[in-house]
C-alpha positions as CSV (number, residue, x, y, z in Angstrom):
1,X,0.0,0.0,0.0
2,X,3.2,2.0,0.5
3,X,3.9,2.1,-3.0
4,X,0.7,3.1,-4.2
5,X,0.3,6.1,-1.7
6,X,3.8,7.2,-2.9
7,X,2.8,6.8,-6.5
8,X,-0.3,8.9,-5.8
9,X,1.2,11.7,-4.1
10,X,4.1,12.1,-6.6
11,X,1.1,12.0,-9.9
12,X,-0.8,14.3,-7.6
13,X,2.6,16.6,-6.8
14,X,3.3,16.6,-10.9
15,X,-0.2,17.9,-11.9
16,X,-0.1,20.3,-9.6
17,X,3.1,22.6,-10.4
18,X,1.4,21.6,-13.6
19,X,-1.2,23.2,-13.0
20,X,0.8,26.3,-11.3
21,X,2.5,26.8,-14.8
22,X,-0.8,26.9,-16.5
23,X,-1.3,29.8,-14.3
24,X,1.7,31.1,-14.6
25,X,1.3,31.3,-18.3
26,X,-2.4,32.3,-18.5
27,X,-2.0,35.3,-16.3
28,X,1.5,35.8,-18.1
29,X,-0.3,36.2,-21.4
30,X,-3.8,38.1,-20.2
31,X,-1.1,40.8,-18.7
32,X,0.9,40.9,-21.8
33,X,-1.8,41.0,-24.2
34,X,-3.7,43.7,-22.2
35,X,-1.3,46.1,-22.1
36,X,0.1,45.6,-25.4
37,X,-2.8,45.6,-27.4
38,X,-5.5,46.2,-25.0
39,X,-8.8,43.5,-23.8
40,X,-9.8,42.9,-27.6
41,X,-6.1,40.8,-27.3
42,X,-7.7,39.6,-24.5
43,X,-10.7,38.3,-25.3
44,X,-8.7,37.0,-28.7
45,X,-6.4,35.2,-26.7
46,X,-8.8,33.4,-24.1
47,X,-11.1,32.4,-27.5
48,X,-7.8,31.0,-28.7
49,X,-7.2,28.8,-25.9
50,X,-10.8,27.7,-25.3
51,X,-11.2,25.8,-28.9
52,X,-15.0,25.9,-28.0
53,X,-16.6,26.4,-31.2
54,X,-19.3,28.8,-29.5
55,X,-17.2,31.0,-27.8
56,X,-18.8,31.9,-24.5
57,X,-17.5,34.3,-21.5
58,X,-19.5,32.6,-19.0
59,X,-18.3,29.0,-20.0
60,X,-14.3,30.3,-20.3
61,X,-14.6,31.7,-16.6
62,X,-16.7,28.6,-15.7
63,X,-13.8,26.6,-16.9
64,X,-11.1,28.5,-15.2
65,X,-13.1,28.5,-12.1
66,X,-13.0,24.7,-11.9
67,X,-9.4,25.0,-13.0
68,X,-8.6,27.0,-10.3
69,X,-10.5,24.8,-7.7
70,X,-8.8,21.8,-8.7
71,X,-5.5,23.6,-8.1
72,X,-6.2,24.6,-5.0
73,X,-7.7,21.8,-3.4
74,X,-4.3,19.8,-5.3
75,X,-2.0,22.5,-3.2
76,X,-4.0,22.2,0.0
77,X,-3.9,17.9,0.3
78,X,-0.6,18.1,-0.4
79,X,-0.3,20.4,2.5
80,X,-2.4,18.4,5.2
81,X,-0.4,15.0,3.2
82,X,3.4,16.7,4.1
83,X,1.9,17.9,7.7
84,X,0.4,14.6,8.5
85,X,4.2,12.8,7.4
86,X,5.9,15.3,9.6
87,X,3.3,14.5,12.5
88,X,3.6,11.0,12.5
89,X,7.1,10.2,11.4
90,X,9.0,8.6,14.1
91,X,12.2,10.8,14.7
92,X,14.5,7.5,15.8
């Protein structure tokens, strides 16, 4: 069971600074395009990355929003996961 926690936590560990790139990026971009060419750019950009074929603002922030949740609730168990180790690891 060891080797399966330890395989989970390291997937878990990957997607998330995966995820923190994606951020990274997306907020790297939206900055870059907004003050460069202003929130057409913007709203060019974010069309470009959803590949919906009915573009919608509602559905792009829906999206991110889950995005987002997943990332944090990724960051947070992996928080309570390294606090529990340090809790329960014997020091010997």
């Amino acid at each position: 069971m060891s080797l399966l926690n330890t395989i989970f936590r390291v997937v878990r560990r990957a997607l998330f600074w995966l995820l923190i790139v994606y951020w990274i990026v997306f907020v790297t971009y939206t900055f870059m395009n907004l003050v460069s060419s202003g929130p057409v750019a913007v709203v060019g950009w974010y069309r470009h990355i959803d590949r919906a074929p009915q573009w919608s603002a509602g559905m792009f922030l829906a999206r991110q929003t889950v995005i987002l949740a997943i990332t944090i609730v990724l960051g947070l168990s992996g928080r309570r996961t390294s606090n529990h180790e340090a809790i329960t690891s014997d020091p010997k």
